[in-house]
N, C-alpha and C positions, 0 to 999 in steps of 0.2 A: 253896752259897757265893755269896754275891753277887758280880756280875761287875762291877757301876757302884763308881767312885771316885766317892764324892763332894767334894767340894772347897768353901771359905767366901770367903767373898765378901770380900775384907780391902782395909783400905787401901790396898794394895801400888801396889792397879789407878790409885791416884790421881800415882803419882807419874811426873813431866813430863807431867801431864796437859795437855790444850788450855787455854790460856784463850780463852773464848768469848765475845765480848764484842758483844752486836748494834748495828747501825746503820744507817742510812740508813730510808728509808720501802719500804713494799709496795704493788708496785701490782697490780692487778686481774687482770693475764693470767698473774701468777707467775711475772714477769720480774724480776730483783735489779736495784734502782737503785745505779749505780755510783758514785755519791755519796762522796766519801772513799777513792776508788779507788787504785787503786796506780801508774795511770800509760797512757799514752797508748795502747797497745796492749788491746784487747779480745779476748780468752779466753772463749769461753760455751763454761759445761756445761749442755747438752741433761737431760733429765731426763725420761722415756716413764714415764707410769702411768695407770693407770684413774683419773680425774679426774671424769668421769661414771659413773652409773649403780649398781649393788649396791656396786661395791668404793670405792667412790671414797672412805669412810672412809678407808681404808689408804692409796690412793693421793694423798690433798691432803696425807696427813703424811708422805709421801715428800719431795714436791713441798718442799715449806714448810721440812723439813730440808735440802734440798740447799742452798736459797735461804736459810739462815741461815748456813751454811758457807760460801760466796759474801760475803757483808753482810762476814762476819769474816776472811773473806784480804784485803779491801778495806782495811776498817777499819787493821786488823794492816798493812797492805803485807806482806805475807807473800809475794810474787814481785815486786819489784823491777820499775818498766815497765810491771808487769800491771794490768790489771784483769776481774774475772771477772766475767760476766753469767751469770744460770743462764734456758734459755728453755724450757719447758715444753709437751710434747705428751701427748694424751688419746687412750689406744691402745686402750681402753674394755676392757678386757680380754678385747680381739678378739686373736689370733696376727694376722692378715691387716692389720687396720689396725697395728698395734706393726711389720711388714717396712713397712707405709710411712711412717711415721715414722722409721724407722730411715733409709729413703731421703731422707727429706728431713735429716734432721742430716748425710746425709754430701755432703750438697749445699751445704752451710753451711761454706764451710772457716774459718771462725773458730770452728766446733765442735771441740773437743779430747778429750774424752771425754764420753760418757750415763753419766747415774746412772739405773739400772732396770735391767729392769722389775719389777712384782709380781710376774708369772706367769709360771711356768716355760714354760708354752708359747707364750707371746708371747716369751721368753728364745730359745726355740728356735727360733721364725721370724726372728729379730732378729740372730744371732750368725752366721751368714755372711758378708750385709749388710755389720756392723761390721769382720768379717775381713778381707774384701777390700779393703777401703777404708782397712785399717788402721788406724780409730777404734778407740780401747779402749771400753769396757763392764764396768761397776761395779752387779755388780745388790744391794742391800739384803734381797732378799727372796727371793731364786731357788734353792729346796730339792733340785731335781728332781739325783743324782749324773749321768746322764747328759751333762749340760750340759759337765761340766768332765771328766769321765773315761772318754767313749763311750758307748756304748751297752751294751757288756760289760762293764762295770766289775766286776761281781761275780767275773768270771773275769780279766778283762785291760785295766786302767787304762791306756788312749791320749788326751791332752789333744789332741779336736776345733779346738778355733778358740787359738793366743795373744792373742789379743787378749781376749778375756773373762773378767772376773774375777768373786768374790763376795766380802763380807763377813758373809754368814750360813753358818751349816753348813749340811751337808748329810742327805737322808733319808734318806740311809746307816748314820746316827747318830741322827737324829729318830726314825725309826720304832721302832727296837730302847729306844731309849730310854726311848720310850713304854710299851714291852710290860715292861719288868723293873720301870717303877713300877708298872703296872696287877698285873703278878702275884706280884710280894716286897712291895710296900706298899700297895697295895690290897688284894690276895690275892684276887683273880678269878682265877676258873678257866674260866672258858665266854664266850667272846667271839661277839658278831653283828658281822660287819665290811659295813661299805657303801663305797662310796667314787661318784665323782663321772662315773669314766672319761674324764677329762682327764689331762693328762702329771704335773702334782702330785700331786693325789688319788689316784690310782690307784700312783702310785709309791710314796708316803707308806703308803698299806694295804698294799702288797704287805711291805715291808721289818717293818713291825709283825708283818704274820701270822705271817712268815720265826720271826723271834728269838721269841713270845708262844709256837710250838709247840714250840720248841725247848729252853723251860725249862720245857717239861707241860703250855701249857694245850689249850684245844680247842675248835676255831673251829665253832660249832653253826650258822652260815648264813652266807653271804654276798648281796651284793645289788648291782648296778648300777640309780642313779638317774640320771634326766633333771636336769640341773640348771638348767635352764630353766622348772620346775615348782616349786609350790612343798606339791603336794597329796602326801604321801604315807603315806597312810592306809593304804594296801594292803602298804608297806613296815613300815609299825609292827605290824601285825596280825601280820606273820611275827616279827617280831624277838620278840612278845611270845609266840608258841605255841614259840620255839624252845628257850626254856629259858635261856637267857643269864642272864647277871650282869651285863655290861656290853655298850656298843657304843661299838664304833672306826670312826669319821667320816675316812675322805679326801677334803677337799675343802676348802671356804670356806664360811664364816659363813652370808651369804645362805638357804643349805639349810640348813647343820647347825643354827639356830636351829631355824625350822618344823620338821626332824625331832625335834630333842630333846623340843617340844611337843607332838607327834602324838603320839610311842613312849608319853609319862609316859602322853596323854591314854586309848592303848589299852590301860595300865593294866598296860605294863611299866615297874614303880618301878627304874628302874636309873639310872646315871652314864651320859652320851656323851661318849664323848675323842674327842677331834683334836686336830690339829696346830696350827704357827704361823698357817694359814689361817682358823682362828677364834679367835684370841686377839682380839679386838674388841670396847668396848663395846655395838656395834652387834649381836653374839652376843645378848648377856643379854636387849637391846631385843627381839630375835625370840622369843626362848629362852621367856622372860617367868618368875615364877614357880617355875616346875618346871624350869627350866633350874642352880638350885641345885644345888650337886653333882659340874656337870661338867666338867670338866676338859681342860688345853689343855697344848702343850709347844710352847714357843717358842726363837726362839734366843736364846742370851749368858743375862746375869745381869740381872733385873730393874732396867731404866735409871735408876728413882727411888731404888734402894737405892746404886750405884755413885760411892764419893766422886770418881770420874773426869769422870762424868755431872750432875754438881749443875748447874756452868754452863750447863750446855748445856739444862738444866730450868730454871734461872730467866730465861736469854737467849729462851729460845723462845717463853715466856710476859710476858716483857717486850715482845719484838717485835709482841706481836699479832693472831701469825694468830686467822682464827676457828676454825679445826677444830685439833684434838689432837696431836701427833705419834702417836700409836698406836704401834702395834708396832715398825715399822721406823722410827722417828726416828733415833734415834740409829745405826743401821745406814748412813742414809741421808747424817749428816750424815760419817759416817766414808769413806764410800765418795763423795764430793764433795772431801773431804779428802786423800785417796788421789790422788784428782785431780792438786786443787791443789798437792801435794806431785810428784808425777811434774812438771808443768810445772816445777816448782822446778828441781826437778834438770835437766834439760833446757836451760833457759833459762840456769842455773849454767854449763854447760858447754859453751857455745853463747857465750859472751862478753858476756853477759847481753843475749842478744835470742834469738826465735824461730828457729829454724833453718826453712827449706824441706820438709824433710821432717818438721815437728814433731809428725805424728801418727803415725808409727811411732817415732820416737824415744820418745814418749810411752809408749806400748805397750811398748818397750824398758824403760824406767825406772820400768812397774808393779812388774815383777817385784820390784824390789829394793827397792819404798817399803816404810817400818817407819816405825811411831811411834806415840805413847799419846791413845789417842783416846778417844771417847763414852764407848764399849763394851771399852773395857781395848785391850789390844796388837794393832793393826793391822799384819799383815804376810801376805804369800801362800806359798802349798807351789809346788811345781812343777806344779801343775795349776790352778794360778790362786785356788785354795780358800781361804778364810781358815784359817790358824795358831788361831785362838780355838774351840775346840772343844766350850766350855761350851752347856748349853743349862738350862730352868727348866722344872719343872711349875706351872702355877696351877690352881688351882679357886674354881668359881663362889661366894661365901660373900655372903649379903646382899645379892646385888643389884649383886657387883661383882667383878674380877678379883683375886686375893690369893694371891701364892708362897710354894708350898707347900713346894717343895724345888730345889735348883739342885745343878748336877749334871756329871760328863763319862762322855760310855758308853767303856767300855774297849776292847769285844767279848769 
């Protein structure tokens, strides 16, 4: 019996949708010009991603999403008085550099909340920092259940820091997710799992392995890569004597490309799944060729199909940037919005000026922001977690990314 509700992607999500409307110019350091602003009072939201280096894909279309959300409370006056600057820091997708970035927004008190990070373990050096200081944090991209529910979650859900929020689901749900498509609709029975052994990767395999055993199949290897390498030849050779039908990737693009390529090249013809971490066109670029086939699960419902999402696809590409929003745009630009909507209230209730303590107050009035955004209905559980529960499989077809199926895991 299958355990996944599937669910369709309907108009529904479109109604009191944002209007999204872009403005003003872009300048160079991914700072919003306040152009059209709301008013004499300056608000910046911070915004920490990999900006250089492997990921930096993902992380300029974080950046770029926050920074359209911004243009558009301006535009809008959308908070009375305000106006929002978004100032952007390159935490390179180091944990150690993302705690001092973290240190410097809270050094900045006209910082009010960060939208980030990508990486659940820069999330992890990051969310202290933000605690104590009582900045909020809005990550787009941060899979890892630890973050928002302990470290025992599997046995005993305690929310670590208030101040930390997401608008992506969690591997709690990513992972299993992944395994009931891989083994009701793919119909794999023998998995080679590798993962990355960083705090995503490794979590993201673990929860797959969990549920993939659990409905019969059977994990015929496992494997810890260096992800700092990019040769793994001596990984493919096992994957290929171990008898597999598929391989389950925890990790990021960067590798999971070069390994999809090695695995075909040692002349095991199989699919490699992962996670949200290589939904990427920059995947395929690695992937090359023989990366047809393989398959990704992401969160929410694919952004270009969601009549919620159209604006926010033609504003984006009105405005300009040069890089993509990738995976988490719309996540990004939601979780900016969450923001600007907390200051709202805030600022509402305060006699329409900033209160003294405007960043716990802030932190106060996440919990209870709701509203229709990118990515359908923004709203948080009591663990900080997004309410939107949906997630997507794609697979590689032609040379390009294409949803296959969208979805909610039940358990």
């Amino acid at each position: 019996m299958r355990q996944r509700s599937l669910i369709a992607i309907t108009a529904a999500l479109a109604a009191g949708a944002l209007t999204l409307t872009a403005c003003g110019s872009r300048d160079d350091d991914g700072g919003s010009d306040s152009g059209n602003g709301g008013g004499g009072t300056t608000v910046v939201i911070g915004v920490d991603a990999p900006l250089t280096g492997d990921l930096s894909a993902l992380g300029l279309g974080i950046k770029n999403s926050a920074d359209l959300a911004a243009k558009t409370a301006n535009k809008e006056k959308t908070v009375e008085g305000i106006t929002f600057k978004v100032e952007a820091l390159d935490d390179q997708g180091q944990p150690s550099v993302g705690q001092q970035n973290a240190t410097k927004f809270v050094a900045n008190d006209k910082v009010l909340g960060v939208v980030g990070p990508l990486n659940s373990s820069v999330g992890e050096s990051m969310q202290k920092v933000f605690d104590t200081a009582k900045l909020v944090e809005v990550s787009p991209a941060n899979t890892n259940p630890a973050l928002t529910q302990g470290v025992d979650w599997q046995t005993k859900k305690v929310r670590p820091y208030k101040s930390y929020f997401r608008t992506a689901t969690t591997d709690a749900i990513q992972g299993p997710f992944a395994a009931q498509y891989v083994y009701n609709d793919s119909k794999k029975r023998k998995v080679f799992v590798i993962d990355d052994k960083k705090t995503y990767g490794a979590g993201l395999a673990a929860t797959f392995t969990q549920e993939f055993k659990k409905l019969g199949g059977k994990v015929v290897g496992t494997e810890h890569i260096n992800p700092d390498t990019k040769d793994f030849n001596a990984v493919a050779t096992k994957v290929k004597n171990s008898g597999a039908d598929v391989v389950y990737y925890g990790g990021e693009y960067p590798q999971a490309g070069p390994l999809s390529k090695q695995i075909k090249a040692a002349g095991a013809k199989i699919p490699l799944v992962g996670g949200d971490g290589i939904y990427s066109a920059d995947f395929i670029k690695l992937a090359g060729a023989s990366g047809n086939g393989d398959l990704a699960t992401s969160v929410g419902a694919p952004v270009e199909e969601l009549p919620s999402a159209k604006e926010f696809v033609a504003n984006y590409k009105a405005e300009g940037y040069k890089e993509a929003y990738e995976a988490y745009g719309g996540y990004s630009y939601d979780s900016a919005w969450a923001i600007i909507e907390a200051v709202k209230k805030v600022v509402e209730a305060n006699d329409g000026k900033l209160p003294d303590d405007a960043r716990a107050k802030v932190v106060d009035a996440m919990q209870d922001v709701s509203f229709d955004g990118v990515t359908g209905k923004v709203a948080f559980d009591e663990f900080g977690d997004a309410t939107n529960k949906q997630l997507t499989v794609y697979a590689v077809e032609n040379g390009a990314w294409g949803s296959v199926e969208s979805g909610t895991f039940t358990g």
